[in-house]
DRENPA-3360 file (N, C-alpha, C; in nm, 2 decimals, always signed):
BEGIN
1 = XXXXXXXX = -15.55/-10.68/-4.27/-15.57/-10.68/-4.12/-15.44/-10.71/-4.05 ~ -15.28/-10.73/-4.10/-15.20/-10.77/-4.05/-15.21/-10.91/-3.97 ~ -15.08/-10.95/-3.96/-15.07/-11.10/-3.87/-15.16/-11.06/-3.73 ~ -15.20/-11.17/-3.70/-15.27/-11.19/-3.59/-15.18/-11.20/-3.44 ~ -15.09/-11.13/-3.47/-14.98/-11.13/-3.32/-14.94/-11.01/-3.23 ~ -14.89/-11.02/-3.10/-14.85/-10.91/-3.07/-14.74/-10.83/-3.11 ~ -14.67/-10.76/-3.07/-14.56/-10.66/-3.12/-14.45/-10.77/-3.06 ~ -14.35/-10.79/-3.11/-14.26/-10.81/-3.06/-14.25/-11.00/-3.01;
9 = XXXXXXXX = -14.34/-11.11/-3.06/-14.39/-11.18/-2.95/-14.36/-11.32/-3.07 ~ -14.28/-11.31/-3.23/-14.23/-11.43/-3.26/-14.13/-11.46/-3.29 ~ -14.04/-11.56/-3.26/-13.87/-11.63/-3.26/-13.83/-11.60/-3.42 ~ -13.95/-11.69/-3.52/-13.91/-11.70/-3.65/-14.04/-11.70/-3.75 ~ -13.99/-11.61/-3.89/-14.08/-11.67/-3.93/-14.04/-11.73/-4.10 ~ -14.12/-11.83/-4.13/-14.06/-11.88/-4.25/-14.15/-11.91/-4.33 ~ -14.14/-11.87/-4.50/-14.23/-11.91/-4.61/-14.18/-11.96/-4.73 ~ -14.20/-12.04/-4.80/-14.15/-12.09/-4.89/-14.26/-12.12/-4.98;
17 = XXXXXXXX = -14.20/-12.03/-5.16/-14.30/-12.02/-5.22/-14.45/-11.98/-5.17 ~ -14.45/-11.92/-5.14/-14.58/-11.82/-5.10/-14.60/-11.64/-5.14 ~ -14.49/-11.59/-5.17/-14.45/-11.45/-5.17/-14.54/-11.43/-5.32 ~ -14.44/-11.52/-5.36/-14.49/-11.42/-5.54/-14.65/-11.45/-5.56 ~ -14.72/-11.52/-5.43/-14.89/-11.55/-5.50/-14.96/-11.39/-5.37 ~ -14.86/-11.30/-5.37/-14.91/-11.16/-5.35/-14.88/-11.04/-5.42 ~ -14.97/-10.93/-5.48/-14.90/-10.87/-5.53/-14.77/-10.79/-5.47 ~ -14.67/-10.71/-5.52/-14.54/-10.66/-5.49/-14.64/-10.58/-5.32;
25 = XXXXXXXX = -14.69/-10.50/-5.34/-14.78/-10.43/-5.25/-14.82/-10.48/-5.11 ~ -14.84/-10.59/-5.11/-14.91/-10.69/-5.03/-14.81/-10.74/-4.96 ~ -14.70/-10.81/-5.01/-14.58/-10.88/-5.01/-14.46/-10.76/-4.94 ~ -14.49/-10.64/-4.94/-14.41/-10.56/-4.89/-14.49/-10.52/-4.73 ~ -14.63/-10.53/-4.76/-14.74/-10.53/-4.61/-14.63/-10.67/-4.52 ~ -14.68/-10.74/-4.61/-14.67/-10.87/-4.52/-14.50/-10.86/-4.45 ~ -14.39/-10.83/-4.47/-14.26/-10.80/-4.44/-14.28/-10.70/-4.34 ~ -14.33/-10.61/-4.36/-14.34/-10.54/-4.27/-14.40/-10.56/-4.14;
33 = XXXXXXXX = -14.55/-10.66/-4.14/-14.53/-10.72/-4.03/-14.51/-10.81/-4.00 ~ -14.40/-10.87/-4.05/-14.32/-10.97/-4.00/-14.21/-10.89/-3.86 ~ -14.16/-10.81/-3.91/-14.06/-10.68/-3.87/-14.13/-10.63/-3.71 ~ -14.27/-10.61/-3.77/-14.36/-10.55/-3.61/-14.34/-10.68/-3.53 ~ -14.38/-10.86/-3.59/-14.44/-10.91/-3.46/-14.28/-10.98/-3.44 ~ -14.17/-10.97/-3.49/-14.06/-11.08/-3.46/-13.97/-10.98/-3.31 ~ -13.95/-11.03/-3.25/-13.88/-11.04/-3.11/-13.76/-10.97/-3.19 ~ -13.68/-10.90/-3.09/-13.53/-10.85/-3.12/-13.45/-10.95/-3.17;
41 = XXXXXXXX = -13.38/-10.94/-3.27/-13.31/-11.06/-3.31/-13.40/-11.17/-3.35 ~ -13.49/-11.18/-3.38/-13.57/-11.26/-3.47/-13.56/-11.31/-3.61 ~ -13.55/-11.42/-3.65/-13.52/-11.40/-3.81/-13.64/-11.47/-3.86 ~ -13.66/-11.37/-4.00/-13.76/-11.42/-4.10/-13.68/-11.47/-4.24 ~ -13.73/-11.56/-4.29/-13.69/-11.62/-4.40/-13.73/-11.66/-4.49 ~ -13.76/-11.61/-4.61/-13.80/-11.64/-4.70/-13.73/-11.70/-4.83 ~ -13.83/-11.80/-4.92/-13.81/-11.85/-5.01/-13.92/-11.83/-5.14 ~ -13.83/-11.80/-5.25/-13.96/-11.78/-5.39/-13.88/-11.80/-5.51;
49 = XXXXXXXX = -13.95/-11.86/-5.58/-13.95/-11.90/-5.76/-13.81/-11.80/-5.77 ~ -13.71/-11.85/-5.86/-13.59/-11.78/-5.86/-13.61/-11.72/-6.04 ~ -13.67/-11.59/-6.06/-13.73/-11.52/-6.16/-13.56/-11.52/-6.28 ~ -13.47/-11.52/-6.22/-13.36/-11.50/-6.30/-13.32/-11.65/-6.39 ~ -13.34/-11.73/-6.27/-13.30/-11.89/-6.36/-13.45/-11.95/-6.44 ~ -13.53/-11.89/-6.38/-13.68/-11.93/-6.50/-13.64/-11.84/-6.63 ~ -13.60/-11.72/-6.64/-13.57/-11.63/-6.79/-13.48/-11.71/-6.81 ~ -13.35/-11.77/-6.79/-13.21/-11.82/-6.83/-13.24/-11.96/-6.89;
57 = XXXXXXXX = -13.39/-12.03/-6.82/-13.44/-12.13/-6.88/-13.49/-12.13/-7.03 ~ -13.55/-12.04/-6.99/-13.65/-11.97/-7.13/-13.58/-11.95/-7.23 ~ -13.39/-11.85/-7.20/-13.32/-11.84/-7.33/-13.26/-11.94/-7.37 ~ -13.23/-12.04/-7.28/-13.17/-12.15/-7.33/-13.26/-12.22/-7.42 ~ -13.36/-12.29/-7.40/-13.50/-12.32/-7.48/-13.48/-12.26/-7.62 ~ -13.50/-12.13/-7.59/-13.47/-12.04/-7.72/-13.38/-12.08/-7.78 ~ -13.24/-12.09/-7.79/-13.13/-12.11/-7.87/-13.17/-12.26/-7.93 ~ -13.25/-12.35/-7.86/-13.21/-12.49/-7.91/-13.31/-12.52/-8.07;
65 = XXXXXXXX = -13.26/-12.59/-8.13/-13.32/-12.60/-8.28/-13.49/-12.62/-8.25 ~ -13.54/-12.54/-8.30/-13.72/-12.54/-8.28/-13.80/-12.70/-8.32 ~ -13.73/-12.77/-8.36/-13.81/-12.92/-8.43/-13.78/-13.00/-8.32 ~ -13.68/-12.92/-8.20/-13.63/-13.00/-8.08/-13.75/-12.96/-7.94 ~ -13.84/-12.87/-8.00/-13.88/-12.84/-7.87/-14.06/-12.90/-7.88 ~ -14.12/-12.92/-7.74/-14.23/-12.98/-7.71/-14.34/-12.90/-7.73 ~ -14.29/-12.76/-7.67/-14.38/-12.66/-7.72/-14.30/-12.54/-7.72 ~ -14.37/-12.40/-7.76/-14.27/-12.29/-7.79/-14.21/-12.25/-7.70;
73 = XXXXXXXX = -14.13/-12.14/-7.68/-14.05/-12.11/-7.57/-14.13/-12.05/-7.51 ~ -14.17/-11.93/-7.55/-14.30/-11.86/-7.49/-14.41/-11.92/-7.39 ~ -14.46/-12.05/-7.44/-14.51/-12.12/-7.35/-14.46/-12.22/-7.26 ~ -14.30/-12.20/-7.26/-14.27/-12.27/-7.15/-14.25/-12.17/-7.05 ~ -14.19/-12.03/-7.11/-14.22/-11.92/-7.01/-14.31/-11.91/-6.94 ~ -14.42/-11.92/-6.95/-14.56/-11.88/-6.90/-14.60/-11.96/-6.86 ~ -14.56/-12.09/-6.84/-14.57/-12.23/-6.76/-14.52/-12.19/-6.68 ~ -14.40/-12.18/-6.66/-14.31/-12.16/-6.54/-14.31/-12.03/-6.42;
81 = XXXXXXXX = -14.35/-11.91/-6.54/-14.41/-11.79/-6.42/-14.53/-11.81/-6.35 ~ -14.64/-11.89/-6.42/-14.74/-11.94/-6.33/-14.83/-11.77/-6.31 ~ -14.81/-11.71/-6.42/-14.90/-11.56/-6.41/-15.02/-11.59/-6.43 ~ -15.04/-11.69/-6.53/-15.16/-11.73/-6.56/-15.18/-11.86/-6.65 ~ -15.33/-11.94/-6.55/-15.31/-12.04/-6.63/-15.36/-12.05/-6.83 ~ -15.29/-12.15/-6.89/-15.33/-12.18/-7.02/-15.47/-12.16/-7.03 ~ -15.56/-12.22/-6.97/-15.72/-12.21/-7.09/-15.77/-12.08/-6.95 ~ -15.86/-12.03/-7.01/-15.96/-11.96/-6.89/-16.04/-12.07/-6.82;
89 = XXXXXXXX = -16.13/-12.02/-6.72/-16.14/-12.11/-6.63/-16.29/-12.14/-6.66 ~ -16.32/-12.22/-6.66/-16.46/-12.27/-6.74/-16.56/-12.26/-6.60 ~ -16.71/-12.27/-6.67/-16.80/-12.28/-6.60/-16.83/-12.12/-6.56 ~ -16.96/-12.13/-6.52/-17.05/-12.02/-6.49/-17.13/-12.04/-6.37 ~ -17.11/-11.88/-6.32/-17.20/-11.92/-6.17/-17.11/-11.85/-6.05 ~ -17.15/-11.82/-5.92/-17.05/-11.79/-5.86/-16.92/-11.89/-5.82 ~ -16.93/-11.99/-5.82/-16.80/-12.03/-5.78/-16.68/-12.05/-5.88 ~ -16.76/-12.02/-5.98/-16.67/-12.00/-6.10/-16.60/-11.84/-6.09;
97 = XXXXXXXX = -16.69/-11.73/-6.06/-16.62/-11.61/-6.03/-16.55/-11.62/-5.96 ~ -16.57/-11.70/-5.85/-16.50/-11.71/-5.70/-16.34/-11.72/-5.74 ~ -16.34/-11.86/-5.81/-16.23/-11.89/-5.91/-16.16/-11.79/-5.99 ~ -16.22/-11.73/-6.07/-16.15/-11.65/-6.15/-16.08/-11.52/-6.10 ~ -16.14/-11.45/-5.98/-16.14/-11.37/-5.92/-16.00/-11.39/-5.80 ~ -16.01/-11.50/-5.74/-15.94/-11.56/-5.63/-15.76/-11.59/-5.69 ~ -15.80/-11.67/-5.78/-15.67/-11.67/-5.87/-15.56/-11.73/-5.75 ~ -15.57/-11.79/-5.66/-15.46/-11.78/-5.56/-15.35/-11.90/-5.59;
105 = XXXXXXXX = -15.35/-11.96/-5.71/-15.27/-12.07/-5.71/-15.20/-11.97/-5.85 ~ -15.24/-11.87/-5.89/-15.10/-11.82/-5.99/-15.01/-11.68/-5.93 ~ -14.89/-11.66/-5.98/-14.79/-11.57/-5.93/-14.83/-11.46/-5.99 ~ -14.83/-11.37/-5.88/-14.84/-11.21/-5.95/-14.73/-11.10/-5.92 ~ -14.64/-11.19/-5.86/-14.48/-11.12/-5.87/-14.41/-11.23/-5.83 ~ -14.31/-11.17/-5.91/-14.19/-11.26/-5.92/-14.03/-11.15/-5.89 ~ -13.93/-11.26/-5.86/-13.85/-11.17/-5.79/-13.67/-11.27/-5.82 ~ -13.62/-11.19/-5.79/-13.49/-11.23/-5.83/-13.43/-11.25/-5.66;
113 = XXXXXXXX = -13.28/-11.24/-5.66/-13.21/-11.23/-5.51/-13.20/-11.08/-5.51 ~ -13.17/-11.01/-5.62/-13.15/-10.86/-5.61/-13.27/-10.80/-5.56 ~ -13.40/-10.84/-5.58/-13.53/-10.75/-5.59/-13.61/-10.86/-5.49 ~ -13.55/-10.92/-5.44/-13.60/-10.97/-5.29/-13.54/-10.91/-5.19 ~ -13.38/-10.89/-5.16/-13.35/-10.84/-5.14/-13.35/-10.68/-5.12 ~ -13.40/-10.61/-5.20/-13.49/-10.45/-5.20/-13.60/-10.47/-5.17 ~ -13.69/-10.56/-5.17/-13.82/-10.61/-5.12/-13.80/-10.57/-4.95 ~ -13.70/-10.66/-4.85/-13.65/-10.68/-4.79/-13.61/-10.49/-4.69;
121 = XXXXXXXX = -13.57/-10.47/-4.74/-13.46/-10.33/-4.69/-13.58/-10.25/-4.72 ~ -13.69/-10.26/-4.82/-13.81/-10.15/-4.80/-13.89/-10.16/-4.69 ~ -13.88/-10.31/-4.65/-13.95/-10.32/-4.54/-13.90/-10.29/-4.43 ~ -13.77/-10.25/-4.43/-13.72/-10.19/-4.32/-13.61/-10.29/-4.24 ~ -13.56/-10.43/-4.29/-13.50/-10.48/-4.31/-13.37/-10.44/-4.29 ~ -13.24/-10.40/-4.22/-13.13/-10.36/-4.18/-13.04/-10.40/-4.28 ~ -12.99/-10.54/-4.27/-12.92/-10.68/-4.33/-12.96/-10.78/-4.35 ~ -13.06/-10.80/-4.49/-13.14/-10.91/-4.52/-12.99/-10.94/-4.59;
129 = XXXXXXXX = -12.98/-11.11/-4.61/-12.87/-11.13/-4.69/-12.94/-11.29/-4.76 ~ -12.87/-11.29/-4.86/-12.92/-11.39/-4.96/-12.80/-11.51/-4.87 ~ -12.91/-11.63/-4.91/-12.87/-11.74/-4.80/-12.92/-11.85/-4.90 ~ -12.86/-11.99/-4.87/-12.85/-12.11/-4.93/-12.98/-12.21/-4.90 ~ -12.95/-12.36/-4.92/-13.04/-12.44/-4.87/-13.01/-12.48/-4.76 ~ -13.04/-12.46/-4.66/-13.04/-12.53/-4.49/-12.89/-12.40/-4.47 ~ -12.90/-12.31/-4.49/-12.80/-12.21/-4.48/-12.88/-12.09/-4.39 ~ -12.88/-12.11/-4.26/-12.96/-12.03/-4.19/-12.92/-11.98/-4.05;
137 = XXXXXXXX = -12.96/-11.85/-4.00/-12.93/-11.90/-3.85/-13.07/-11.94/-3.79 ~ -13.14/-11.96/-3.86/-13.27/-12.08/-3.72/-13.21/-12.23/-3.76 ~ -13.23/-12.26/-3.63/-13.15/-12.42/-3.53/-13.21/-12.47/-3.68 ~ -13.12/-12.53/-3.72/-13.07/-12.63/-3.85/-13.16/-12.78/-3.82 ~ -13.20/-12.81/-3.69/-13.30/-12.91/-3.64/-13.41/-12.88/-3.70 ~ -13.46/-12.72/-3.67/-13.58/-12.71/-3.69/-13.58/-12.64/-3.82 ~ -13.50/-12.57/-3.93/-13.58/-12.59/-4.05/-13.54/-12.70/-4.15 ~ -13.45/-12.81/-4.09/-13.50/-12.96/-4.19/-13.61/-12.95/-4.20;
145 = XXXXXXXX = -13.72/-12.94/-4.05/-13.85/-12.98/-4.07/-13.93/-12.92/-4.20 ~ -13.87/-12.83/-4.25/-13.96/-12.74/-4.33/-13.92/-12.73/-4.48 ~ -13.77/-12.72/-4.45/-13.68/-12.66/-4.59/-13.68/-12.81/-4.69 ~ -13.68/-12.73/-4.83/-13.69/-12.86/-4.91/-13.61/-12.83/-4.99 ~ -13.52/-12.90/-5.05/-13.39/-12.88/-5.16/-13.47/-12.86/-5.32 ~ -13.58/-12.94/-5.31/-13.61/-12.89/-5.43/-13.71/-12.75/-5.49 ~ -13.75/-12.69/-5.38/-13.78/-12.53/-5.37/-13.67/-12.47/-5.37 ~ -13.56/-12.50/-5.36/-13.43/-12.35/-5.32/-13.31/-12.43/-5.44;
153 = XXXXXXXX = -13.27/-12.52/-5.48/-13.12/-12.58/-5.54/-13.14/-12.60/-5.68 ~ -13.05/-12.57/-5.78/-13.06/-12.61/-5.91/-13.15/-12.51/-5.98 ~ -13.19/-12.36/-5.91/-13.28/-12.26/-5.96/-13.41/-12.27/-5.94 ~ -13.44/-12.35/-5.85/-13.59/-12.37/-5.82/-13.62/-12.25/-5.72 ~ -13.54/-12.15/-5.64/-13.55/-12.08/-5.57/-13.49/-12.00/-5.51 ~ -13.50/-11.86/-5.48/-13.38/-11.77/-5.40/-13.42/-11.78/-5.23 ~ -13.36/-11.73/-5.18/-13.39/-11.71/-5.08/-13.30/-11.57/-4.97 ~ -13.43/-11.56/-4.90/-13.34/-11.41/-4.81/-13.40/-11.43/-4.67;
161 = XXXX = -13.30/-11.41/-4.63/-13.31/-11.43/-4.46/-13.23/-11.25/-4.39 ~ -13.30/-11.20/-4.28/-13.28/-11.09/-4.20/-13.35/-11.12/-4.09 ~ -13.24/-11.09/-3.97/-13.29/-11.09/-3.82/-13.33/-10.90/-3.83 ~ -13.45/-10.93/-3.73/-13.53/-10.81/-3.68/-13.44/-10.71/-3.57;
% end
């Protein structure tokens, strides 16, 4: 149904870790109307799971002597992409479908800086550019209020920012 805004009618918009819980599809909808409802010069900004430092995790894991590790590599991968949880989801009945069906707490895309960044420019995006923690042009006041160092620093996260 698109955002609930007029054309042209918001300053900013900002998400963190929310993207990859849409598919690539959805996540390209949703940019795009970001693009319809942000004002000229508007910036949108996003933040998501940094897909390149979760694999770099995974091979490092891998190289370390196997009697050293807690569990396999493989399942620390799959921990960390969050595609899907470990056991299926128990119980029967509809709220149990509801659950299994809803799935909204696991990632069903995942994304690098490079492929957020083309995420970005499909949407029609001009000059999306990959950006830091508190590395922004919205007033540095107002995304303290939001931005958190441990979603974006040490590989917890990429981030891409483009004015409309």
């Amino acid at each position: 149904r698109g955002l609930a805004y007029r054309d042209h009618t918001i300053a900013v918009i900002y998400a963190s870790h929310m993207l990859e819980h849409l598919h690539r599809d959805e996540a390209l909808a949703l940019l795009r109307e970001a693009r319809r409802v942000l004002v000229p010069g508007g910036v949108c900004r996003i933040v998501v799971p940094d897909v390149e430092a979760i694999v770099g995790w995974y091979l490092a894991h891998q190289r370390e002597p196997a009697e050293t590790h807690r569990e396999p590599s493989s399942d620390l991968l799959m921990g960390m992409l969050q595609l899907r949880p470990k056991a299926s989801h128990a119980g029967r009945g509809p709220v149990s479908w509801v659950r299994r069906f809803a799935n909204l707490h696991e990632h069903k895309w995942m994304y690098d800086s490079k492929g957020l960044l083309a995420l970005f420019r499909e949407a029609g995006f001009e000059n999306p550019a990959a950006r830091g923690f508190l590395d922004s042009d919205i007033p540095r006041e107002a995304l303290e209020r939001v931005e958190r160092a441990d979603r974006m620093c040490n590989g917890a996260g990429v981030c891409v920012e483009a004015r409309n």
